[in-house]
C-alpha positions as CSV (number, residue, x, y, z in Angstrom):
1,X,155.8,-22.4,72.7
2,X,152.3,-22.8,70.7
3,X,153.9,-25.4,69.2
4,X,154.9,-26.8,72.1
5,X,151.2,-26.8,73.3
6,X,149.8,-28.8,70.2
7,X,152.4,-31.5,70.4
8,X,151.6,-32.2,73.8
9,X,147.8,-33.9,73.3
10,X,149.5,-35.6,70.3
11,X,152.1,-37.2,72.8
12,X,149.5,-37.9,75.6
13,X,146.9,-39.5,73.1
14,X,150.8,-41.6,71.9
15,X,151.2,-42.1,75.6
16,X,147.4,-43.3,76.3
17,X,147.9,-45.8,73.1
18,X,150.9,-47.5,74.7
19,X,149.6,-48.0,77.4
20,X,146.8,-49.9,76.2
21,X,149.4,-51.9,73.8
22,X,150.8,-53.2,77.1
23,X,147.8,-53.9,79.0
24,X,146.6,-56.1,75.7
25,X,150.1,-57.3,75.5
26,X,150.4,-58.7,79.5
27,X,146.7,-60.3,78.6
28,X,148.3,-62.2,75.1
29,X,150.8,-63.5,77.3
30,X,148.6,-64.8,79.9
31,X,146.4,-66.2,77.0
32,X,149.6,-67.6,75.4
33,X,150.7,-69.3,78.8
34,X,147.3,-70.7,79.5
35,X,147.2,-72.2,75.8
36,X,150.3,-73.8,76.2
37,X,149.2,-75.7,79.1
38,X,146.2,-76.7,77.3
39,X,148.7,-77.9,74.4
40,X,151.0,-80.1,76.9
41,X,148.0,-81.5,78.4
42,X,146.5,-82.5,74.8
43,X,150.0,-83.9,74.2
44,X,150.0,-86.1,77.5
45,X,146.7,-87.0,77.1
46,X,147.9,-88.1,73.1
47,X,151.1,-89.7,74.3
48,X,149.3,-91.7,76.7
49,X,146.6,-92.6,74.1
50,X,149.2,-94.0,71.7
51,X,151.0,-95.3,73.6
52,X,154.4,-96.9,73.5
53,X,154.2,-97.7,69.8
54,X,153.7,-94.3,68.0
55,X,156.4,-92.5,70.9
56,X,159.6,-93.6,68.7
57,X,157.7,-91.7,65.4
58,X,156.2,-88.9,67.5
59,X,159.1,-87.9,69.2
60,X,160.7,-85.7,66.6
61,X,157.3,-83.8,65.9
62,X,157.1,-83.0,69.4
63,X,160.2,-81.4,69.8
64,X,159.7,-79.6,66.2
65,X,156.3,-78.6,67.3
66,X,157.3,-77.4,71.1
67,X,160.5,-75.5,70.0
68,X,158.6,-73.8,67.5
69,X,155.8,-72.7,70.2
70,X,158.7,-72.1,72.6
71,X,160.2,-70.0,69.9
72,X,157.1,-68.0,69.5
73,X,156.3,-67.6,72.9
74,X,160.0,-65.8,73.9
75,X,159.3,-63.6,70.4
76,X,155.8,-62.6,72.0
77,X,158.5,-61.8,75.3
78,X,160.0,-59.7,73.8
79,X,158.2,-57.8,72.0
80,X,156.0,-57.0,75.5
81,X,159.9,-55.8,76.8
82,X,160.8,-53.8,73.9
83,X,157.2,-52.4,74.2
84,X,157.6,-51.8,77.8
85,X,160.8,-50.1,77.4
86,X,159.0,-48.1,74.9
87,X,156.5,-47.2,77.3
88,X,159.3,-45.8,80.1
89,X,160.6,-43.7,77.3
90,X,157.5,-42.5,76.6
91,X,156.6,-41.6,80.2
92,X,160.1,-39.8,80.8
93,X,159.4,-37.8,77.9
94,X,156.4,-37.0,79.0
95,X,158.0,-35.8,82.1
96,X,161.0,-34.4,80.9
97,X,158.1,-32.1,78.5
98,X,156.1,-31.3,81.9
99,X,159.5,-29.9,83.9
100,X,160.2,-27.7,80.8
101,X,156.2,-26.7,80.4
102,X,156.9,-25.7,83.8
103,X,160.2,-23.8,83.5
104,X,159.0,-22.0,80.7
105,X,156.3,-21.1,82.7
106,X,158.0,-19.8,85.8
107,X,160.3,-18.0,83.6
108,X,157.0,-16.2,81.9
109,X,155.4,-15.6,85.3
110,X,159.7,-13.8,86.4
111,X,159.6,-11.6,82.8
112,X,155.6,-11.1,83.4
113,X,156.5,-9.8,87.3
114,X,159.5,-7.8,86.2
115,X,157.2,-6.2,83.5
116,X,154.5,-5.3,86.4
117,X,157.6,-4.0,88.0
118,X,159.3,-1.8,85.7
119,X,155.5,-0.1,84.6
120,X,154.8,-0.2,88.6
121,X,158.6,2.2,89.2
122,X,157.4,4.2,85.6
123,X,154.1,5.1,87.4
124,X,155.8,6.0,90.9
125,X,158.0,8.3,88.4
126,X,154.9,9.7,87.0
127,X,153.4,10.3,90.2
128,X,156.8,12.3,91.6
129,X,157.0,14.3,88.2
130,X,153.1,15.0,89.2
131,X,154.4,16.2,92.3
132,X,156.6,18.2,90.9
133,X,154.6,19.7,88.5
134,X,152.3,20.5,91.1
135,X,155.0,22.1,93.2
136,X,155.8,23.9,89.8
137,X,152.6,25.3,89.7
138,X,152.3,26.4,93.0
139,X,156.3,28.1,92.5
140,X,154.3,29.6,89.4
141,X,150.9,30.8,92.0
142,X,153.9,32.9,94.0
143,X,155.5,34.3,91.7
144,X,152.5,35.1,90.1
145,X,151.7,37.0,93.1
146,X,154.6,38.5,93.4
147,X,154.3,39.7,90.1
148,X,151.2,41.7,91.3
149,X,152.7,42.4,94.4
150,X,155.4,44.2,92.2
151,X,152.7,46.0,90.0
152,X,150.9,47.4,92.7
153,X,154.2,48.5,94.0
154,X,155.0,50.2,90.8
155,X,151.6,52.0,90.9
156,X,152.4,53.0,94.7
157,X,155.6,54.4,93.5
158,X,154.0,55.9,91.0
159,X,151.7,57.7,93.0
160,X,155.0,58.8,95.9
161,X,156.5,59.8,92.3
162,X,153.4,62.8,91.9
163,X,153.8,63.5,95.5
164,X,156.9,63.7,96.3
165,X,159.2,66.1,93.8
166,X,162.2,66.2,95.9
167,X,162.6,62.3,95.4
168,X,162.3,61.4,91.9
169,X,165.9,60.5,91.6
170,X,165.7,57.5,94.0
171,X,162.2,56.7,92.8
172,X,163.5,56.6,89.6
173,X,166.4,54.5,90.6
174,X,163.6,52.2,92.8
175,X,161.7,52.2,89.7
176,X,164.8,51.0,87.5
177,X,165.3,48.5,89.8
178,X,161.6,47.4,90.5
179,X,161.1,47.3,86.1
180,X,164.4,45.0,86.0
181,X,163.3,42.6,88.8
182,X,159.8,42.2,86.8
183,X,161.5,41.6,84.0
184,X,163.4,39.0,85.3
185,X,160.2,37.5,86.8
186,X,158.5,37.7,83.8
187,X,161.2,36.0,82.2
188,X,161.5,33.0,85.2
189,X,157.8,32.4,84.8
190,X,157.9,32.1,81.1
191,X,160.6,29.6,81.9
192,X,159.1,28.0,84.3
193,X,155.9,27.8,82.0
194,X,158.1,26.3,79.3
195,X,158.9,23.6,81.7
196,X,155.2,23.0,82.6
197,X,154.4,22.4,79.1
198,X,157.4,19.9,78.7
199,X,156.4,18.2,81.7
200,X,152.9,18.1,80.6
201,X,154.5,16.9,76.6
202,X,156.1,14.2,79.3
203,X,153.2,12.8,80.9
204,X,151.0,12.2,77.6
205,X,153.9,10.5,76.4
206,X,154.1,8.2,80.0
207,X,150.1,8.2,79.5
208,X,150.6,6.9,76.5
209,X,153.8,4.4,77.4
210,X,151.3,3.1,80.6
211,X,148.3,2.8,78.3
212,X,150.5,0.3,76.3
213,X,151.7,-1.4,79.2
214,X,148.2,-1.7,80.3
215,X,147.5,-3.6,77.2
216,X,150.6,-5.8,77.1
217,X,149.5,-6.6,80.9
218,X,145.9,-7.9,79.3
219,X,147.4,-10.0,76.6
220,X,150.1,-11.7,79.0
221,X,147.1,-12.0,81.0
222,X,144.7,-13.8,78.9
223,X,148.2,-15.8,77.5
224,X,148.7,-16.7,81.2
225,X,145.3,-17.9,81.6
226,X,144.7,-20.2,78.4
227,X,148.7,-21.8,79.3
228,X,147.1,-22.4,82.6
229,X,144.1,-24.3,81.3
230,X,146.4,-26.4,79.3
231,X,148.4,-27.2,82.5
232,X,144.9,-27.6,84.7
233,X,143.9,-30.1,82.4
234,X,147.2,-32.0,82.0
235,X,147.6,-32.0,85.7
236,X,144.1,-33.3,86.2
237,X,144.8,-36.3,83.9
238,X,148.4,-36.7,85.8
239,X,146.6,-36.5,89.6
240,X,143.2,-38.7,88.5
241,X,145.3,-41.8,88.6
242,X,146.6,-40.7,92.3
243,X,143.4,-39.3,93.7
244,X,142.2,-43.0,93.6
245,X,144.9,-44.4,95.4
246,X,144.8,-42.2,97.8
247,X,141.5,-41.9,98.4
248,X,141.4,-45.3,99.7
249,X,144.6,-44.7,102.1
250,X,142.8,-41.5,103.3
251,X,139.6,-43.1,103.9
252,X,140.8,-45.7,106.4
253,X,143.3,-42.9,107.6
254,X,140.1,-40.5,108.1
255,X,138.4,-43.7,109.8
256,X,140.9,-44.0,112.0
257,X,141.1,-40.2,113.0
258,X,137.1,-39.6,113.3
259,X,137.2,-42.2,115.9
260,X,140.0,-40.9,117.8
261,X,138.7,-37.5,117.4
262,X,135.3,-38.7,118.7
263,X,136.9,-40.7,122.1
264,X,138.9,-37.3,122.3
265,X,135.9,-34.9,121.9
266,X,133.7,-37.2,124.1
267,X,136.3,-36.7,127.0
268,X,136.7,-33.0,126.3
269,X,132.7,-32.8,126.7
270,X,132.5,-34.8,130.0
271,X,135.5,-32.2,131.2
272,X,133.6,-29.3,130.4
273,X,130.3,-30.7,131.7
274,X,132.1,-31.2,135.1
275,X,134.0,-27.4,134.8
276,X,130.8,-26.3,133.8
277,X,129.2,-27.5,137.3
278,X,132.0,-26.6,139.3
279,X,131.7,-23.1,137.7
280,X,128.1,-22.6,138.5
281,X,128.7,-23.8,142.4
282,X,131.0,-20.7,142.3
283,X,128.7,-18.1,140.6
284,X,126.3,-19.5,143.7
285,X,128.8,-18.9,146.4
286,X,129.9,-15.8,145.3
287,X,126.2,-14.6,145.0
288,X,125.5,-15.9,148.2
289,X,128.7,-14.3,149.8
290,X,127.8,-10.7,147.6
291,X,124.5,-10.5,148.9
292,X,125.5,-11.2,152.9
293,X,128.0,-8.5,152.2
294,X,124.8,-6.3,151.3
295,X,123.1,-7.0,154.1
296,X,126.1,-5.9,156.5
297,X,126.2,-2.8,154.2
298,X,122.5,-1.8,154.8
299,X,123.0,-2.4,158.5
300,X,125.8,-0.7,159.3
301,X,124.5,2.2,156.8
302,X,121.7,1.9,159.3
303,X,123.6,2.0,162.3
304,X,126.0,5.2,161.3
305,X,122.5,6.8,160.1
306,X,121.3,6.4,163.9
307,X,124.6,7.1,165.7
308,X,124.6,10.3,162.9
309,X,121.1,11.4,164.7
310,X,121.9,10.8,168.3
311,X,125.3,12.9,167.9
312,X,123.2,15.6,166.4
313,X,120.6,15.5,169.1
314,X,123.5,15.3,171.4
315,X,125.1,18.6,169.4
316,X,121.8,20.5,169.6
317,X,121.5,19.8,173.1
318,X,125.2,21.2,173.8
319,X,124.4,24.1,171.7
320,X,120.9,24.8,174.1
321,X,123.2,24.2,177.3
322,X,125.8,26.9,175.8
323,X,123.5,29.3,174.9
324,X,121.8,29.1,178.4
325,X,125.7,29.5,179.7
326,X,126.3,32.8,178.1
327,X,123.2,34.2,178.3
328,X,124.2,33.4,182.4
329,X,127.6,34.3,181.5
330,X,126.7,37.7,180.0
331,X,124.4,38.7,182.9
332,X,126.7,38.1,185.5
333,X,129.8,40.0,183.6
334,X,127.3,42.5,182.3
335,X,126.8,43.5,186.5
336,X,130.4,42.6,187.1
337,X,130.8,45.3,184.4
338,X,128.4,48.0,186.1
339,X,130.0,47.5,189.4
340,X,133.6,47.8,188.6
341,X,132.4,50.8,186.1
342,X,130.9,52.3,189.1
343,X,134.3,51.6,190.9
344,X,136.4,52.7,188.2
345,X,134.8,56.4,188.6
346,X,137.6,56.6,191.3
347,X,140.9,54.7,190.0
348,X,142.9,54.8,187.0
349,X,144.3,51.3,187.5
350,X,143.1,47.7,186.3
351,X,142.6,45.3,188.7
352,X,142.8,41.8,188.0
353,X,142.9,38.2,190.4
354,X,145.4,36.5,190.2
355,X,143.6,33.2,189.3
356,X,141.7,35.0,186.6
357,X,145.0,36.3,185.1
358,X,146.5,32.7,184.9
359,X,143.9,31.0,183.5
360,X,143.1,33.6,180.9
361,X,146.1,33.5,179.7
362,X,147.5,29.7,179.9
363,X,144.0,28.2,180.1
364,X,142.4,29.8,176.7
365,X,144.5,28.7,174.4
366,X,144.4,25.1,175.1
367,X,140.8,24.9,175.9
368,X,140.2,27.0,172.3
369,X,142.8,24.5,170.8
370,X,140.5,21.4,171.8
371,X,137.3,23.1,170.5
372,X,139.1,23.4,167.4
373,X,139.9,19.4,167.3
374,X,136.0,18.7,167.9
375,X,134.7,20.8,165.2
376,X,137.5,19.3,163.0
377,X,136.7,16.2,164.2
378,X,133.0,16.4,164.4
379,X,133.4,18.0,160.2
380,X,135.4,14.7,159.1
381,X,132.7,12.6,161.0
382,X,129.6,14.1,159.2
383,X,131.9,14.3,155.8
384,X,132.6,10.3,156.2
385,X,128.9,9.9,156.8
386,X,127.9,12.3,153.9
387,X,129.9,10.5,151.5
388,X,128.8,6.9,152.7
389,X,125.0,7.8,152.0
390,X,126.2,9.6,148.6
391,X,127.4,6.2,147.8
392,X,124.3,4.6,148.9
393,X,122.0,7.1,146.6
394,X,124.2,6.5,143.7
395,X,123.4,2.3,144.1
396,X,119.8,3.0,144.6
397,X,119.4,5.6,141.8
398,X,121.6,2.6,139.8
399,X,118.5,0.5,140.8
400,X,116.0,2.7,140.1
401,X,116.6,4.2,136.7
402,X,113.3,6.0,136.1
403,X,113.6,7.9,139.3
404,X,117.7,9.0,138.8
405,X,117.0,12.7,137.2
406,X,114.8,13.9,141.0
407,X,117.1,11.8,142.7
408,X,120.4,13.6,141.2
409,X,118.6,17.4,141.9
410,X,117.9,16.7,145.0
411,X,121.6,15.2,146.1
412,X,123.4,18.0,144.4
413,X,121.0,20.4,146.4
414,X,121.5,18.4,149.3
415,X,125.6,18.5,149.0
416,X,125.3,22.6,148.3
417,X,123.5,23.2,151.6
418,X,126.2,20.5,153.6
419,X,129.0,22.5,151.8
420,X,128.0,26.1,152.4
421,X,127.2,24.7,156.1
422,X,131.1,23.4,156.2
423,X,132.6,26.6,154.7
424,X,130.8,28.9,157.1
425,X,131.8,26.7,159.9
426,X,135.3,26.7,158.4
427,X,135.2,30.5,157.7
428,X,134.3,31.5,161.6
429,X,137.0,28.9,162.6
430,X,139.8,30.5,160.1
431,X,138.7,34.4,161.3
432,X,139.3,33.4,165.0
433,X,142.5,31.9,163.9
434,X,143.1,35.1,162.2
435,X,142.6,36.9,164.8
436,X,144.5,35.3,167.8
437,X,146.7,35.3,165.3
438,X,147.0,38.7,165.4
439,X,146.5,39.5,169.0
440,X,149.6,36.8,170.1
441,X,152.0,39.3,168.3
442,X,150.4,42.2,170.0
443,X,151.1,41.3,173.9
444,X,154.5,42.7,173.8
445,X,153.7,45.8,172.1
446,X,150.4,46.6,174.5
447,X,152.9,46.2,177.7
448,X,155.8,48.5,175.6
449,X,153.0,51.0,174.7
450,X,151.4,51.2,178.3
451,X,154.0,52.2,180.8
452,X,152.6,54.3,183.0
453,X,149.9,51.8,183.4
454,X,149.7,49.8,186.7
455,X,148.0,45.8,186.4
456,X,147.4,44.7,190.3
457,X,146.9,41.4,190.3
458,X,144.6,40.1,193.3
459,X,144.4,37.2,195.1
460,X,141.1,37.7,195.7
461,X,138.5,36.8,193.3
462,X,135.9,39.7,193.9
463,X,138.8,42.7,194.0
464,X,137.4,45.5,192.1
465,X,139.6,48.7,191.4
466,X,138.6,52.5,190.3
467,X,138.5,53.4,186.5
468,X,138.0,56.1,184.9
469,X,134.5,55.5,183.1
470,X,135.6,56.8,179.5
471,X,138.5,54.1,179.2
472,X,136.5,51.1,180.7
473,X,136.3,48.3,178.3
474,X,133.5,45.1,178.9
475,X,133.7,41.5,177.8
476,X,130.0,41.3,177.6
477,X,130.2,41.9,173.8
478,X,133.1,39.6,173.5
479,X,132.3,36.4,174.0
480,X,130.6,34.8,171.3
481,X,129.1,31.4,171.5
482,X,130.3,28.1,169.2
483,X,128.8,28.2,166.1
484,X,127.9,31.4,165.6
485,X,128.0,33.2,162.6
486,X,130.5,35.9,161.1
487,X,128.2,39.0,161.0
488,X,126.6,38.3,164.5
489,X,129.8,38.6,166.3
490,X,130.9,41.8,164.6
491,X,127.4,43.0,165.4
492,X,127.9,42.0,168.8
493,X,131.6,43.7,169.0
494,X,130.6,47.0,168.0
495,X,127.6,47.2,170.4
496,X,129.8,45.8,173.3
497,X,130.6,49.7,174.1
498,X,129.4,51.4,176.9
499,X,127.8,54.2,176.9
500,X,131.0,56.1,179.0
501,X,132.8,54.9,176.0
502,X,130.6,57.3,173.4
503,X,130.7,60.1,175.9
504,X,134.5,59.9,175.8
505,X,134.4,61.3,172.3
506,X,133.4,64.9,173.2
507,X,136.8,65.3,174.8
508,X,139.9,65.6,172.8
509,X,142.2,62.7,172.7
510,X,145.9,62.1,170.9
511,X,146.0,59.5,168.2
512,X,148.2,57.4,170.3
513,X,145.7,57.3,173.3
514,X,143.0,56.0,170.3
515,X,145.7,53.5,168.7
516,X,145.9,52.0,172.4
517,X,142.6,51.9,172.9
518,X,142.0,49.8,169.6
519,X,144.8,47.3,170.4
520,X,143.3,46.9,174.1
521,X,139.9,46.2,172.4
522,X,140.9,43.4,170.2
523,X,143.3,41.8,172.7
524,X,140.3,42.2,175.2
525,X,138.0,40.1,172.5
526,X,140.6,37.8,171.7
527,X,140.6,36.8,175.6
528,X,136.9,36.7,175.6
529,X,136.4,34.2,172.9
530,X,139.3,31.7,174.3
531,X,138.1,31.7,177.5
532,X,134.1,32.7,177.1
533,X,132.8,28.6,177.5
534,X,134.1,27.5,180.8
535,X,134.8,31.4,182.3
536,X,132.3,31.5,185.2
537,X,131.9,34.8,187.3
538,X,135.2,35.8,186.4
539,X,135.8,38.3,184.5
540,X,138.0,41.2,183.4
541,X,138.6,45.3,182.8
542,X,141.4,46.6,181.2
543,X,141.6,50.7,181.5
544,X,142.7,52.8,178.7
């Protein structure tokens, strides 16, 4: 192949040579042509100058003297063929040289890869008898420990051995055992510690092999790299020749395209220029359109915000008229409740109209059933509203960064006081559910428990009966006004006794009378709140 390599300048320089042998060749036949039409005009200018007499004695020179030139000049023909010829042989050789340059190289480039191969698959070997050895090492780490954990077993059996006299015959046989297991340990990790050093014997040998690989893979290299100067610089020589040629057809060719290529980018521009336009009338609309949405936002933030007030003034002012209702309510049952005490001194039955009777009993329920939708109601309202101005101070704190750290305290103080508000109005709502609830069930079981005990139902709204003062129960402390707290109702419940009531404790009474009187009590509150808003002068006294 080195060979190979020197003989190819030798052929070039051969090649070059013939190629200026046939350039001078085509210009000695152009000077050969041009000389022999300087020759047959000398000899028409001398045959006209000698005219008739010399043509007879001239004529045989002539044709001695233009065969001969005509001989020379289809010798001088030929030898420009045979030179040509030469030439084509020449170049096909050269050709014919290049392919098998070539071959020879792709060939070296297949051994040189299959090389890089075969050392890459030694190495991945390596690296999995690494592995191996690694995993070998860690097999020797356990039973290493094992090993100790067999030792310190020995000494443990050694030390049951002093203590225990009554079982040295299985501790010896345990012992027996334990000795002949470590031997065979011992014997598996000087095995296995054999095979480390083999495998370590291995690897400097595969060190060594990939060192050597390493080396062959430099010298191929720098082989690879000189073989490809050599074909650099005959490929230059080959594409110089071309390069011109084409440079030309490119040129007009690039010409052509930079103007094409310049209309085209031209158009594009004018497109995007008009897109461009078109594009900003939209950002203006839509900015335009954002900001009137804003300004219906901020209004109708403003108008909730009012309507928000006037239902609060409206809610304060219902929540005045109530209270002024049950404080009128309580007086009038509180002397209701002295007079029929004073009248029940001399009955033992409960006297009841009949229109109080029906609408304490049908009436409450539905008119406590529609409180409960307000509140509800009323809750979702201010909930809606709460979260709507949230929004709003989450855009202006968004606005206003410096300001968002006061801004954030004082919403999440803000949102703890509206929740604790909802959940105690949620909490007095739920306990009154309870506690219907509960008296609902207890109707049938009051009538069952009270036999004996007579309900005269009036039709006369003032019709008063006789109890006896110990047993007589009020609704004074019963009914509790909307909104009002937990603790203030059970306050309220357990001062609603009378003073009978106490005085009824110094007498002895079964624990059935006092279960009776507890369910009467609740179901007697349980009345009170369903019916204590629109109740009026009417009111009610259950004997015990």
């Amino acid at each position: 192949m080195p060979e190979m390599l020197e003989f190819l300048p030798a052929k070039m320089k051969f090649s070059e040579s013939s190629e200026r042998e046939r350039d001078w060749v085509g210009v000695s036949n152009f000077d050969v042509f041009g000389e022999a039409e300087c020759i047959e005009q000398e000899s028409r200018q001398f045959n006209c100058d000698a005219g008739s007499a010399l043509e007879q004695s001239t004529e045989e020179a002539e044709k001695e003297m233009f065969s001969g030139l005509a001989g020379k000049l289809r010798k001088e023909i030929e030898e420009a063929n045979v030179e040509r010829v030469f030439i084509g042989l020449t170049r096909a050789e050269t050709e014919r040289e290049y392919t098998e340059i070539e071959a020879q190289r792709a060939a070296e480039a297949a051994r040189f890869h299959r090389k890089i191969e075969i050392a890459s698959s030694k190495i991945r070997l390596l690296s999995e008898e690494l592995i191996a050895a690694k995993e070998l090492e860690a097999e020797l780490a356990a039973t290493y420990q094992d090993l100790n954990a067999l030792q310190n077993e020995m000494e443990y059996i050694k030390v049951m051995e002093r203590s225990s006299q009554n079982k040295r015959l299985s501790d010896k046989l345990e012992l027996a055992s334990s000795r002949a297991e470590l031997e065979a340990a011992r014997k598996e990790l000087l095995s296995l510690r054999e095979e480390g050093f083999k495998l370590m014997a291995e690897m400097d040998s595969i060190r060594g092999e990939s060192i050597k690989i390493a080396e062959e893979r430099a010298q191929l290299a720098k082989s690879e790299r000189k073989r490809e100067a050599h074909l650099r610089s005959l490929n230059s020589d080959l594409h110089k020749a071309m390069s011109k040629l084409e440079s030309a057809a490119s040129a007009e060719k690039r010409a052509g395209a930079i103007v094409a290529n310049l209309s085209a980018a031209l158009q594009q521009l004018q497109l995007d220029a008009a897109a461009a336009k078109r594009e900003a009338e939209l950002t203006n609309q839509e900015v335009s359109a954002i900001r009137e949405e804003t300004a219906k936002m901020y209004s109708t933030t403003k108008f909730c915000e009012e309507r928000l007030r006037d239902a609060a003034e409206e809610l304060e002012a219902g929540k005045e008229s109530e209270a002024v209702a049950l404080e009128q309510l309580q007086m009038l049952t509180e002397s209701i409740m002295r007079e029929r005490a004073i009248a029940a001194l001399f009955c033992s039955t409960i006297t009841l109209s009949a229109f109080e009777y029906h609408y304490l009993i049908k009436q409450g329920r539905s008119a406590h059933e529609v409180a409960d939708k307000k509140v509800a109601a009323a809750e979702a309202w201010i909930e809606a509203i709460i979260q709507a101005r949230e929004e709003e101070e989450e855009e202006e704190e968004e606005t206003h960064s410096p300001r968002a750290a006061e801004t954030t305290r004082n919403r999440r103080n803000k949102k703890n006081k509206k929740k604790a508000d909802l959940q105690t109005a949620r909490s007095s709502r739920e306990h009154d559910l309870q506690e219907r609830e509960l008296a609902e069930p207890l109707k049938p079981k009051l009538a069952i428990a009270m036999p004996r005990r007579s309900i005269t139902l009036g039709h006369g709204r003032g019709g008063l009966a006789a109890v006896q003062p110990r047993r007589s129960i009020s609704l004074a402390g019963g009914a509790a006004a909307a909104g009002e707290s937990r603790t203030a109702r059970k306050a309220r419940r357990s001062s609603s006794l009378p003073p009978t009531r106490r005085r009824s404790t110094t007498r002895p009474q079964p624990a059935f009378a006092s279960r009776r009187k507890k369910v009467v009590h609740r179901l007697v509150n349980f009345l009170s709140r369903s019916a204590g808003k629109n109740l009026g002068g009417q009111c009610i006294i259950l004997g015990a």
